[in-house]
NUKE-460110 format. One record per residue (C-alpha): residue in one letter; x, y, z. Coordinates in nm, 4 decimals. Last residue first. Layout:
<sites>
A;X;Y;Z
...
</sites>
This chain:
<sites>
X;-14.5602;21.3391;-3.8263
X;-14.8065;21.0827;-3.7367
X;-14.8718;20.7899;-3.9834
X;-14.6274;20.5817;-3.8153
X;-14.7930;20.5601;-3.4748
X;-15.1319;20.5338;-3.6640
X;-15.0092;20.1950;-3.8736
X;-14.8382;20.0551;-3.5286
X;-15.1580;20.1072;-3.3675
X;-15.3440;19.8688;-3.6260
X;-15.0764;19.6198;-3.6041
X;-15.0831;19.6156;-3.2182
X;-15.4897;19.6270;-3.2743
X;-15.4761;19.2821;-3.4415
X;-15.5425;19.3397;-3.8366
X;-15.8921;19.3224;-4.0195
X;-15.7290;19.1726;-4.1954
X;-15.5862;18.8813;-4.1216
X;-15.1544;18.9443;-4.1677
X;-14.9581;18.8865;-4.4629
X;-14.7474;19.1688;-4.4107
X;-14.7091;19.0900;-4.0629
X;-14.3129;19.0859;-4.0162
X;-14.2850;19.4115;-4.2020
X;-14.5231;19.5570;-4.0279
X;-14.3764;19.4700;-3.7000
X;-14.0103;19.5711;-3.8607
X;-14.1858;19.9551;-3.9047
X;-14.3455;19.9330;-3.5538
X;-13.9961;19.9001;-3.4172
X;-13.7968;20.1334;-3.6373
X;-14.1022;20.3437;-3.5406
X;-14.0362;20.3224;-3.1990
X;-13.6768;20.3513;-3.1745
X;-13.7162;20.6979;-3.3419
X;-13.9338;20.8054;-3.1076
X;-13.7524;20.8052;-2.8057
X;-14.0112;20.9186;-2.5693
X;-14.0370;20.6330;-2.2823
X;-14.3560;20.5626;-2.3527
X;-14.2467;20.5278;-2.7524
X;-14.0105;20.3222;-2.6964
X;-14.1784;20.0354;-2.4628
X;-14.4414;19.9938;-2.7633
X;-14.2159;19.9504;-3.0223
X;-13.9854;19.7061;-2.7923
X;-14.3586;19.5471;-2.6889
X;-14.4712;19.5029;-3.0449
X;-14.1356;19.3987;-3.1814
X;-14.1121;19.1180;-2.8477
X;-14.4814;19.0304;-2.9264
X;-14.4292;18.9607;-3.2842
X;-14.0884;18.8003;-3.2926
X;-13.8519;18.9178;-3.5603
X;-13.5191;18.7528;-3.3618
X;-13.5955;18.5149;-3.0998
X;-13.2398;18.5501;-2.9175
X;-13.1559;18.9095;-2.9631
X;-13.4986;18.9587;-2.9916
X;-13.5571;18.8803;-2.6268
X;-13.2613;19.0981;-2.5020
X;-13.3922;19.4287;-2.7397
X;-13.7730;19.3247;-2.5286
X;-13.5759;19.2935;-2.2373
X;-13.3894;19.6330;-2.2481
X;-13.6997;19.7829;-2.3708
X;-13.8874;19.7083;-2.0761
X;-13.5676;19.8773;-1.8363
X;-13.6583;20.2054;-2.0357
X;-14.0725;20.1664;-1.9768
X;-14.0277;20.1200;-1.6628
X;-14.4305;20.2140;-1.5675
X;-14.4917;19.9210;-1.3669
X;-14.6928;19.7633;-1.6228
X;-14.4438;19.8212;-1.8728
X;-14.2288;19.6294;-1.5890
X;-14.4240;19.3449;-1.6415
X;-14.4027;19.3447;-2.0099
X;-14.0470;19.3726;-2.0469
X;-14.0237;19.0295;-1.7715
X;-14.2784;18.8586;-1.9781
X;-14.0254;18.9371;-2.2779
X;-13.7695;18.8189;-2.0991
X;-13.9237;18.4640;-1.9774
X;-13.9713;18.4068;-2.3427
X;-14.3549;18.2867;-2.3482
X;-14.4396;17.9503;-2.5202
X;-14.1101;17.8836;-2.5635
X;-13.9757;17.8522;-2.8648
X;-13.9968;17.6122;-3.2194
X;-14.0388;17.3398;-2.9892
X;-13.9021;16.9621;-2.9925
X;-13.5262;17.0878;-3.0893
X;-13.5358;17.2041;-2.6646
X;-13.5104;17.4940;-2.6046
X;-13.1628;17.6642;-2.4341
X;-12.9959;17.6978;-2.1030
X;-12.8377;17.9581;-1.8990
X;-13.0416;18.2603;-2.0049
X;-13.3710;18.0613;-1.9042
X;-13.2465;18.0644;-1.5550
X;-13.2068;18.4345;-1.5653
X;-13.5537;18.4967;-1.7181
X;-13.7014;18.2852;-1.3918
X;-13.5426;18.4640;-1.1479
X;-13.5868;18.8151;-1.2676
X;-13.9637;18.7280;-1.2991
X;-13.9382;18.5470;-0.9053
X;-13.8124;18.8810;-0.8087
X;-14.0102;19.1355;-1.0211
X;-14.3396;18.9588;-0.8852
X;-14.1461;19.0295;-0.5398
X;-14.1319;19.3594;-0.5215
X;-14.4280;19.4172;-0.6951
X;-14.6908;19.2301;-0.4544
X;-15.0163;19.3931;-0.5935
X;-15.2202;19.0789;-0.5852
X;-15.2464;19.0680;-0.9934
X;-14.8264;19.1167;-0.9555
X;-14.7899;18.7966;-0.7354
X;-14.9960;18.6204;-0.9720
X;-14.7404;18.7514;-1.2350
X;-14.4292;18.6456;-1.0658
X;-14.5884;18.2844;-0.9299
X;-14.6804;18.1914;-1.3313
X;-14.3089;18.2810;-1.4088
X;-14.1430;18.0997;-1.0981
X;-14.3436;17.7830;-1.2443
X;-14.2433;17.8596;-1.5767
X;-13.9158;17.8644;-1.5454
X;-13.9101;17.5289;-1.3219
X;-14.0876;17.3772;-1.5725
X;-13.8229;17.4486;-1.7793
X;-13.5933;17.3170;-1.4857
X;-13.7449;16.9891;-1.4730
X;-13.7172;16.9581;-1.8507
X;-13.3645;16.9835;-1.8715
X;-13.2915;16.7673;-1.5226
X;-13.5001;16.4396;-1.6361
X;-13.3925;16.2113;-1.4018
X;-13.7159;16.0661;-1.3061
X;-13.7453;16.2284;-0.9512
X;-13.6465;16.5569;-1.1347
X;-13.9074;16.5045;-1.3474
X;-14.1803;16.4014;-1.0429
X;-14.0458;16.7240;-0.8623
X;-14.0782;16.9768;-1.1621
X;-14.4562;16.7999;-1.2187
X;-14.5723;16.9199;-0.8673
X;-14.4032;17.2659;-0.8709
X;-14.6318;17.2947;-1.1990
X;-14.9456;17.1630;-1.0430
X;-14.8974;17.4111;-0.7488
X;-14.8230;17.6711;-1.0088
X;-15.1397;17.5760;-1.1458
X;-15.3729;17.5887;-0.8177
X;-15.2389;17.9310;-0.7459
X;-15.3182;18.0759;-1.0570
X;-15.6282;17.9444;-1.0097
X;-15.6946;18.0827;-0.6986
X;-15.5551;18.4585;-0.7946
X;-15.7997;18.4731;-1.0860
X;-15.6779;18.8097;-1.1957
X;-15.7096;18.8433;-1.5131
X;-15.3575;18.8132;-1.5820
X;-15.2867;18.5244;-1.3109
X;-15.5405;18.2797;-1.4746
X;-15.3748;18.3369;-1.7862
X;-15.0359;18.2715;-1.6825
X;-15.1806;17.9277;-1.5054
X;-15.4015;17.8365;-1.7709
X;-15.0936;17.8756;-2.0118
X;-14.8645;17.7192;-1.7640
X;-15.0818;17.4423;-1.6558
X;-15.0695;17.3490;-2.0208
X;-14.7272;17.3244;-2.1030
X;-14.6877;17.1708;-1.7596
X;-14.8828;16.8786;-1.9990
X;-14.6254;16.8536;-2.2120
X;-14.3226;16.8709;-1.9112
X;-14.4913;16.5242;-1.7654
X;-14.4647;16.3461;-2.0485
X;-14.6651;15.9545;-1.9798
X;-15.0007;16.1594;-2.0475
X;-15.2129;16.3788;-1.8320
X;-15.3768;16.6219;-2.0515
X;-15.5638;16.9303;-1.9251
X;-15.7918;17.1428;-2.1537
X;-15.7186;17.4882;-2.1616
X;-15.9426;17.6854;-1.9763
X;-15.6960;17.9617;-1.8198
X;-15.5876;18.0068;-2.1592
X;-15.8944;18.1064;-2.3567
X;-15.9677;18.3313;-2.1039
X;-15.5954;18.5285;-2.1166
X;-15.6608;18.5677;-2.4928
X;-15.3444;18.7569;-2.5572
X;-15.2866;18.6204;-2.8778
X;-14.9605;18.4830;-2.8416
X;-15.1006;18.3142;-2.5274
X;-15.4231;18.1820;-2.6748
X;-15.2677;18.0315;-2.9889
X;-14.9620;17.9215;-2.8020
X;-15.1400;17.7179;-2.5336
X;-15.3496;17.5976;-2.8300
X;-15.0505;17.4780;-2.9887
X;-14.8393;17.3820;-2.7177
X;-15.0420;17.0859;-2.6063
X;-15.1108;16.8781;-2.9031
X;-14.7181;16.9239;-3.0369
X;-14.5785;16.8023;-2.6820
X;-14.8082;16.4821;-2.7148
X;-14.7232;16.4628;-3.0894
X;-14.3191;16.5194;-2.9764
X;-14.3559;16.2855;-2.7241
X;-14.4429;15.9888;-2.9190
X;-14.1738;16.0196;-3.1229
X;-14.0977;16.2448;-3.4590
X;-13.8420;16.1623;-3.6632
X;-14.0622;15.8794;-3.8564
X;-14.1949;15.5020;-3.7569
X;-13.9729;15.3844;-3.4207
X;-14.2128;15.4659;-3.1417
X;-14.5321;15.4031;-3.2802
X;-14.7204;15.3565;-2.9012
X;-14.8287;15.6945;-2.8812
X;-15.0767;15.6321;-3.1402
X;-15.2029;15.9634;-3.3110
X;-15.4945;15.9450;-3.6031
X;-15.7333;16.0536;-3.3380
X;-15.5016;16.3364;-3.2462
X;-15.5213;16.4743;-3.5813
X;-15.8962;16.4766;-3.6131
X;-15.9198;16.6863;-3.2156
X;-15.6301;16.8504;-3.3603
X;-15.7772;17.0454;-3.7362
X;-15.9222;17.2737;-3.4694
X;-15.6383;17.4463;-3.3798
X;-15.4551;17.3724;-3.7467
X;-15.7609;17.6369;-3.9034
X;-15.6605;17.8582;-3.5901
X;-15.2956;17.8883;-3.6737
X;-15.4624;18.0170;-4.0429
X;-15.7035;18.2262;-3.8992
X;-15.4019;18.3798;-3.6807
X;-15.2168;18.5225;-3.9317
X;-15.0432;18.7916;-3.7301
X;-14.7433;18.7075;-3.8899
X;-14.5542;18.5633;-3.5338
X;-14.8637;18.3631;-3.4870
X;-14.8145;18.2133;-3.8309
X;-14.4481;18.1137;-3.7429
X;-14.5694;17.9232;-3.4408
X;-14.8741;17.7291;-3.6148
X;-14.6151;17.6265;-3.8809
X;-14.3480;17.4913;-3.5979
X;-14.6441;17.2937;-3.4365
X;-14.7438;17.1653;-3.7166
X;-14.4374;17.0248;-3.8389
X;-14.4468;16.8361;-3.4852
X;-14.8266;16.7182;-3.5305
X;-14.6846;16.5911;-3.8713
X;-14.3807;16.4110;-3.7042
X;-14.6258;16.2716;-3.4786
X;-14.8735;16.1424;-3.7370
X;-14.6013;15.9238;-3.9375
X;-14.9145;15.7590;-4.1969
X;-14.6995;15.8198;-4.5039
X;-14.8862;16.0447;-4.6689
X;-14.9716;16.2326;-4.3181
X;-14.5706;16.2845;-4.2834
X;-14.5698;16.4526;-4.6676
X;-14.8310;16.7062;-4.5922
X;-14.7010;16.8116;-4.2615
X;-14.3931;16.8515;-4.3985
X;-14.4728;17.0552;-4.7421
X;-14.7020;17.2892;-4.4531
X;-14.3805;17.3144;-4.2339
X;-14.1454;17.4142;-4.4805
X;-14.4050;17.7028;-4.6094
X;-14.4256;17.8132;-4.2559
X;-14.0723;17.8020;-4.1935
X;-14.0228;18.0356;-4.5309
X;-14.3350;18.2212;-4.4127
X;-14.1390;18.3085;-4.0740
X;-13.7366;18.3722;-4.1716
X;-13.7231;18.4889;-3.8050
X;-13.3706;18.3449;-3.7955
X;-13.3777;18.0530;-3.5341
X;-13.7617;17.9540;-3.7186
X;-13.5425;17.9680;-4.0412
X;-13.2977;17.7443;-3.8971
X;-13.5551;17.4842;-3.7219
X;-13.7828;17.5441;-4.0526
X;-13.5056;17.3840;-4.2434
X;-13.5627;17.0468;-4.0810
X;-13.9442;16.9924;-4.2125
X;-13.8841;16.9333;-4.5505
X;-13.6384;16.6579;-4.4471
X;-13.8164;16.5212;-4.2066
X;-14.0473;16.4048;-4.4201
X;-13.7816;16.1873;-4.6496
X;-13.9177;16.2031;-5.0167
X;-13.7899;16.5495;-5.0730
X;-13.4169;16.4469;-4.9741
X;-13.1296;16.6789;-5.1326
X;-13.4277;16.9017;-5.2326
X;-13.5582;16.9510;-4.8339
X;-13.1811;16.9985;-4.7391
X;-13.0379;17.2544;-4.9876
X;-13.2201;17.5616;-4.8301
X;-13.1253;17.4672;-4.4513
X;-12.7550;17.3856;-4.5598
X;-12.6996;17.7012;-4.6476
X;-12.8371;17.8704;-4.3793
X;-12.6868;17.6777;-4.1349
X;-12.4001;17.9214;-4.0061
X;-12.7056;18.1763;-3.9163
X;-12.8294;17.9459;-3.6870
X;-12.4914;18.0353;-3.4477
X;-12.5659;18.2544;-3.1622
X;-12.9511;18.1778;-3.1377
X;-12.9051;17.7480;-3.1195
X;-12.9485;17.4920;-3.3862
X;-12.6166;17.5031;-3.5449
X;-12.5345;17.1428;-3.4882
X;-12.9151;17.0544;-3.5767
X;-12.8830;17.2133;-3.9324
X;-12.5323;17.0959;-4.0039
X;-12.6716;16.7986;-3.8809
X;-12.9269;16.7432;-4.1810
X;-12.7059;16.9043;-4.4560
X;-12.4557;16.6355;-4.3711
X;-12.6718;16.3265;-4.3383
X;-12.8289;16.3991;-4.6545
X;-12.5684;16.3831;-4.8868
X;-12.5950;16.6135;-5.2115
X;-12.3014;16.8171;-5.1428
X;-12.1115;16.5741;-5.0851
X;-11.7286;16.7947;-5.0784
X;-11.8189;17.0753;-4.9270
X;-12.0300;16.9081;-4.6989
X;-11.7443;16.7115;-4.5633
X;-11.5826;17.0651;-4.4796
X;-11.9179;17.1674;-4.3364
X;-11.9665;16.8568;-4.1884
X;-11.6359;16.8485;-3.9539
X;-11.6317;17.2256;-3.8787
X;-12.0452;17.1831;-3.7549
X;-11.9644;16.8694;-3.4770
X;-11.6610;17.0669;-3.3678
X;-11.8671;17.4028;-3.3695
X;-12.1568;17.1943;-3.1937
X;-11.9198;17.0923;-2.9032
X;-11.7120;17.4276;-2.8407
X;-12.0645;17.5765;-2.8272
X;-11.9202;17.9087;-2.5880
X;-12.2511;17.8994;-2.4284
X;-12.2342;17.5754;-2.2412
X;-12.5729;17.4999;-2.0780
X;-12.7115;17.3136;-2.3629
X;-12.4101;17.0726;-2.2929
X;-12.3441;16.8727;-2.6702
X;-12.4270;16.5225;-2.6638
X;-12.6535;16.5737;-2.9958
X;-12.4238;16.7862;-3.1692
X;-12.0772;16.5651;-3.0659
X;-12.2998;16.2544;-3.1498
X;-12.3658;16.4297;-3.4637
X;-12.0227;16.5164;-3.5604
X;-11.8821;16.0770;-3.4862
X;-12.1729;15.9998;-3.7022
X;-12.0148;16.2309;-3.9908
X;-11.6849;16.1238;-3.9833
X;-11.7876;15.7542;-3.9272
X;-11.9208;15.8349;-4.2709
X;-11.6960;15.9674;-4.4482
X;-11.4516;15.7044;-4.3669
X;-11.1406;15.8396;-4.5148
X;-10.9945;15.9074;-4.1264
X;-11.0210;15.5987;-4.0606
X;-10.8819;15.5040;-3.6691
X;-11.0040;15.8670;-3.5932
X;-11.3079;15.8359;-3.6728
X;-11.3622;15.4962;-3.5329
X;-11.2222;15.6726;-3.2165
X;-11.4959;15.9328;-3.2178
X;-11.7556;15.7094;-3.2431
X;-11.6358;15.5270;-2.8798
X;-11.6384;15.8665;-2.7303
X;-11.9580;15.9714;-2.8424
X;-12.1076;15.5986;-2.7323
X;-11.9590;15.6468;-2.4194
X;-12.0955;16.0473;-2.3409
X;-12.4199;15.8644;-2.4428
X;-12.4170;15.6007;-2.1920
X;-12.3373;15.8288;-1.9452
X;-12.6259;16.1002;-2.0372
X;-12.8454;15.7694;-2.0258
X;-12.7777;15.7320;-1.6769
X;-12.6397;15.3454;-1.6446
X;-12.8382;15.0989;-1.4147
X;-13.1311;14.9662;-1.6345
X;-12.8720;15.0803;-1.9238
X;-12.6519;14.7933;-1.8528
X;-12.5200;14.8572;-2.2372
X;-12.7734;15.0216;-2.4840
X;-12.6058;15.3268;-2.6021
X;-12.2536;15.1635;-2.5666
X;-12.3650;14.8574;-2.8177
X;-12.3639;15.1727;-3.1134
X;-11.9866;15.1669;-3.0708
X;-11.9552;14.8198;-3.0625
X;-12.1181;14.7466;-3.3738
X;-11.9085;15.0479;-3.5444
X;-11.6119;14.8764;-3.3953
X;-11.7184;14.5414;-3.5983
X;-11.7505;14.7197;-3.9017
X;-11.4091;14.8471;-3.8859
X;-11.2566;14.4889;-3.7574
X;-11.3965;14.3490;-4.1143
X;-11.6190;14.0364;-4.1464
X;-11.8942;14.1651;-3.8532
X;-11.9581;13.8634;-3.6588
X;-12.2863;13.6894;-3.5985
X;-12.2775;13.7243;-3.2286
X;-12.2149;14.1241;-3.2406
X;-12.4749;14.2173;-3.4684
X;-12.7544;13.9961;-3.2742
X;-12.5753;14.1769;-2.9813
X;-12.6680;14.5127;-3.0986
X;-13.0305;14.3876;-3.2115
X;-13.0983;14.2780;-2.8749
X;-12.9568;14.5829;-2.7451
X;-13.2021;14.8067;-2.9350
X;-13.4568;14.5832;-2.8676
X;-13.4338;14.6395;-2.4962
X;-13.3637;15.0086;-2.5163
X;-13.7121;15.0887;-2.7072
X;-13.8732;14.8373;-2.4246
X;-13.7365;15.0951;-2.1662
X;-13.8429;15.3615;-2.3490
X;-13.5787;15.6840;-2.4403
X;-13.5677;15.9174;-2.1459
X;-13.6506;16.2957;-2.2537
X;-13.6321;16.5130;-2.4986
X;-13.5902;16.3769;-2.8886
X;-13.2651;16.4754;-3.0216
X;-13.1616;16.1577;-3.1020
X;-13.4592;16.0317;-3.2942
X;-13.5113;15.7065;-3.2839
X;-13.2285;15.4507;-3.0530
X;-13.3872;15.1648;-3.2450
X;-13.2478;15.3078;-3.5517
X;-12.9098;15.2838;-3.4141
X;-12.9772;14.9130;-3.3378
X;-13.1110;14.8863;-3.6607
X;-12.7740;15.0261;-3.8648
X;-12.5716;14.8379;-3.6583
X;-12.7545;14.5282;-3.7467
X;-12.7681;14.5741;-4.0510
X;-12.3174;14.5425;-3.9910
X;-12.3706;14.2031;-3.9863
X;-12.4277;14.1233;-4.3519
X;-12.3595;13.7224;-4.3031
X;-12.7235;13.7027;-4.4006
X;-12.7125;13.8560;-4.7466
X;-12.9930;13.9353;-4.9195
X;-13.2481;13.8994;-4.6619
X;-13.0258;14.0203;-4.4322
X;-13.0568;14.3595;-4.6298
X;-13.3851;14.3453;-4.6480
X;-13.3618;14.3795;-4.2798
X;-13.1767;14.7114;-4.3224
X;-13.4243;14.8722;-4.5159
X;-13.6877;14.7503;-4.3035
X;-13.5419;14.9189;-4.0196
X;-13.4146;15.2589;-4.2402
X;-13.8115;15.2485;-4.3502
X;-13.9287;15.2788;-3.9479
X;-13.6412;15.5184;-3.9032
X;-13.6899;15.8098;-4.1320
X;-13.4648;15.9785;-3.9329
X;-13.3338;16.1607;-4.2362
X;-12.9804;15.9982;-4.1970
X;-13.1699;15.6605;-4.1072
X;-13.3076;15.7135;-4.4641
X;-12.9568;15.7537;-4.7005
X;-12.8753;15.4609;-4.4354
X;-13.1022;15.2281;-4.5792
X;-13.0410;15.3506;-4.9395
X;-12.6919;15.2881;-4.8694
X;-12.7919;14.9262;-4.7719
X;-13.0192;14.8525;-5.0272
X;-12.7044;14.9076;-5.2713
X;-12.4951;14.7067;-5.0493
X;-12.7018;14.4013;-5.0558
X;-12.7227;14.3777;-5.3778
X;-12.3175;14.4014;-5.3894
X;-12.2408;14.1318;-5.1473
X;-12.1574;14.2835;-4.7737
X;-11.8142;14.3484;-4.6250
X;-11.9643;14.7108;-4.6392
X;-11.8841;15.0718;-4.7633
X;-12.1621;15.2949;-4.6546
X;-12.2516;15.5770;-4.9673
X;-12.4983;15.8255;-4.9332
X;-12.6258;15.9994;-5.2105
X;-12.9892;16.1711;-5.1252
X;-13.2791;16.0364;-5.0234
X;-13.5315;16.1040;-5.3932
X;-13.7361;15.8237;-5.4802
X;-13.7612;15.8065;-5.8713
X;-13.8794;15.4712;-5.8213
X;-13.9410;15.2990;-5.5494
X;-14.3303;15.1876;-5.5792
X;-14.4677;15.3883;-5.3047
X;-14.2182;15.6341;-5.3702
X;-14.3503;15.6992;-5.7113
X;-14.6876;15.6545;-5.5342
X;-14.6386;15.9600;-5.3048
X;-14.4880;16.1792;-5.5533
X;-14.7155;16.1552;-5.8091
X;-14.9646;16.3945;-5.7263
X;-14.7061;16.6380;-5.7794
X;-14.8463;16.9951;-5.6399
X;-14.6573;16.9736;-5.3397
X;-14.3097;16.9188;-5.4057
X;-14.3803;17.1704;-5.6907
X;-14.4925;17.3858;-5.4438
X;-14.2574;17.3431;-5.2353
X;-13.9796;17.3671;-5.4563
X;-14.1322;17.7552;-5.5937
X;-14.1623;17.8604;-5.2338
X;-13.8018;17.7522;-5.1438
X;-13.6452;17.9372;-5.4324
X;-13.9001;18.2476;-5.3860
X;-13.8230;18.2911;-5.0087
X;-13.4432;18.2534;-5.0753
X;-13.4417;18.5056;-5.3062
X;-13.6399;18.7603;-5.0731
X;-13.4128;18.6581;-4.7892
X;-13.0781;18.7562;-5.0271
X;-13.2280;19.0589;-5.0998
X;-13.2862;19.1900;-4.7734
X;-13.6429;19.2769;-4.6804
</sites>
């Protein structure tokens, strides 16, 4: 390992555990002192107590801590009631966690233009605060009749001309780069969005190096294959700019999850988890979770992504789906979190039984619980169990049409993925190559020309890497390590895609490629169970040969 990964490893370890070994922390914060958010500063019309509850309002709606940014800001019109401008900052919070998927609530929109207009009717003192109030009134305006893609091109557009009417406001600066990130195309693959949104915080960045905002959205701004590596930086400085903010000790895994940096994620994830269950925000913990139970699969530690498979049934009781606007994680991300992790512990595992008898869900997210027809469904298919492979791409095709029907184009078309994935390998069981390499073909290509979601760590199978495997099965074992090389390309160190590059190699006779393979498998997994899986176990004889 590179020397710079092995120093970050031990600087992030070391914070961690000392984040995690205080058992002060929580009460410290309880009581307000010593809590740790960051500098922000949000010059305001608004009397001086007021301001200083203020910043530390917005120090916390920068960490999408939203529940405490709301009654941050309303103890701000308790101090001053001609402070306006709250009412920005609660509106915004109403809006939760931008990069959420899906539709925001209807009732989520309603209060969110309540509060804009409550903003707007007592009058903002200054003509900058008042655009700010207007700017965050485009998110919510006619929105029973105005796509939310629309209303969020308009509330871009409107931030980006308070940026450019002050220039010295740091802060409209960086609101104006996140609306760029978070309204950024996932279909366009030059990024020309995100490397605005990125240029403007990095320079700001430079400059506050202990705001939170910056070294939150330089994360999120980067958050795609081609570009993670710009966010390195920012990933190790975010969880000690803001330890007492949840999300913040959870956001670095999203870089380090984009680099294959797999027990630094995992040790995020597990100071995340822990902090979200302190302060009772049980989706954002399911979502650290998820992340954590992802980067153990990719180590081969699979009793420890087990321990979190049966610690669900006691998380899932502590889950309401109705506490919309408490941490960075909504509703849909515990809903998305309790179905991809066993889907992902029997998939990555190869436990094609475990999969096809997945429990169904049927909750108000239609693409969570295709995560689950797609497991049984994949599983189904690789044993064999051409009926109930059947009967989940059915369900699949199903749930595409009822997101479509709902506007919700991104997720309809990653069900659409693994629909067409599902049909490939059913179509393989029944001997139908010709056409199992069709719909596979199909469904990698339409994966090429978008990009996960922030809610997931990765797919639950890349669509490449099933496509490499199939045509091991056909005996290609040179067109398998094309997609395996693809797959890493874009989900770099991950355990399946080594294993089947490693694997792919050394039918095909070129040897060398092989053990580079099984070598970087090994070095993945070096914290693996032991007794290690048999991939681990072959790589150890491969490179024992002479």
């Amino acid at each position: 390992m590179p020397d710079r990964v092995h120093r970050l490893r031990k600087r992030i370890a070391a914070m961690l555990l000392t984040l995690l070994a205080s058992p002060g922390m929580a009460q410290e914060h309880q009581h307000g002192a010593g809590e740790k958010l960051g500098a922000v500063h949000f010059a305001t019309s608004c009397n001086a107590v007021a301001q200083k509850d203020f910043n530390r309002a917005v120090a916390l709606l920068h960490s999408f801590d939203f529940g405490r940014a709301i009654q941050g800001f309303n103890a701000v019109l308790e101090e001053d009631a001609t402070c306006a401008i709250a009412y920005w900052g609660i509106a915004l919070s109403d809006w939760s966690n931008p990069f959420a998927p899906g539709q925001k609530d209807k009732g989520q929109l309603q209060l969110g233009r309540q509060n804009a207009e409550r903003g707007k009717v007592l009058g903002a003192k200054t003509e900058r605060e008042r655009a700010y109030l207007a700017a965050v009134g485009k998110l919510y305006a006619d929105f029973e009749s105005t796509p939310q893609r629309q209303r969020l091109l308009a509330y871009r557009d409107a931030l980006g001309n308070v940026a450019a009417k002050y220039p010295a406001d740091t802060e409209a600066q960086i609101f104006y780069a996140l609306a760029l990130a978070v309204a950024a195309d996932p279909a366009d693959k030059t990024y020309a969005d995100r490397l605005k949104a990125g240029a403007i915080l990095e320079k700001l960045f430079a400059e506050e190096p202990t705001h939170p905002g910056l070294a939150h959205y330089i994360i999120h701004a980067y958050d795609v294959p081609a570009l993670a590596g710009r966010a390195l930086v920012a990933a190790q400085r975010y969880a000690e700019i803001a330890p007492d903010a949840p999300h913040a000790l959870h956001m670095p895994s999203h870089t380090f999850t984009r680099l294959g940096y797999w027990q630094e994620s995992i040790d995020s994830n597990v100071a995340a988890a822990a902090a979200a269950r302190r302060q009772g925000q049980t989706a954002e913990e399911l979502h650290a979770s998820d992340y954590e139970t992802y980067a153990y699969l990719q180590t081969a530690q699979d009793e420890a992504a087990a321990r979190i498979v049966n610690s669900l049934p006691q998380l899932e009781e502590r889950f309401d789906p109705k506490a919309v606007l408490i941490g960075a994680g909504p509703p849909a991300a515990g809903y998305f979190a309790l179905a991809a992790i066993p889907a992902r512990y029997a998939l990555e595992r190869r436990d094609w039984q475990q999969a096809e008898q997945l429990a169904l869900r049927d909750t108000p997210f239609p693409y969570t619980d295709a995560m689950t027809w797609f497991a049984r469904g994949l599983g189904a298919a690789r044993l064999g169990h051409a009926a109930a492979a059947n009967q989940a791409a059915t369900a699949l095709k199903g749930i595409q049409q009822r997101l479509l029907n709902a506007n919700e184009s991104y997720w309809a078309r990653q069900v659409e993925i693994q629909q067409l994935e599902v049909v490939a390998w059913s179509a393989l069981a029944a001997g139908e190559k010709e056409q199992a390499l069709r719909q596979m073909q199909s469904a990698a290509e339409l994966e090429d020309g978008t990009d996960k979601s922030a809610v997931t760590p990765g797919p639950l199978a890349p669509a490449r890497e099933l496509l490499g495997e199939m045509l091991l099965q056909m005996n290609e074992p040179a067109r398998a390590l094309e997609q395996f090389e693809a797959t890493l390309q874009k989900e770099p160190r991950r355990f399946r895609s080594l294993y089947g590059a490693a694997h792919a190699a050394q039918l095909g006779g070129n040897r060398e490629s092989s053990q580079r393979y099984f070598r970087e498998l090994l070095r993945v997994c070096v914290r693996s169970d032991k007794p290690a899986r048999s991939e681990l176990q072959e790589a150890e004889r491969s490179l024992s040969q002479k």
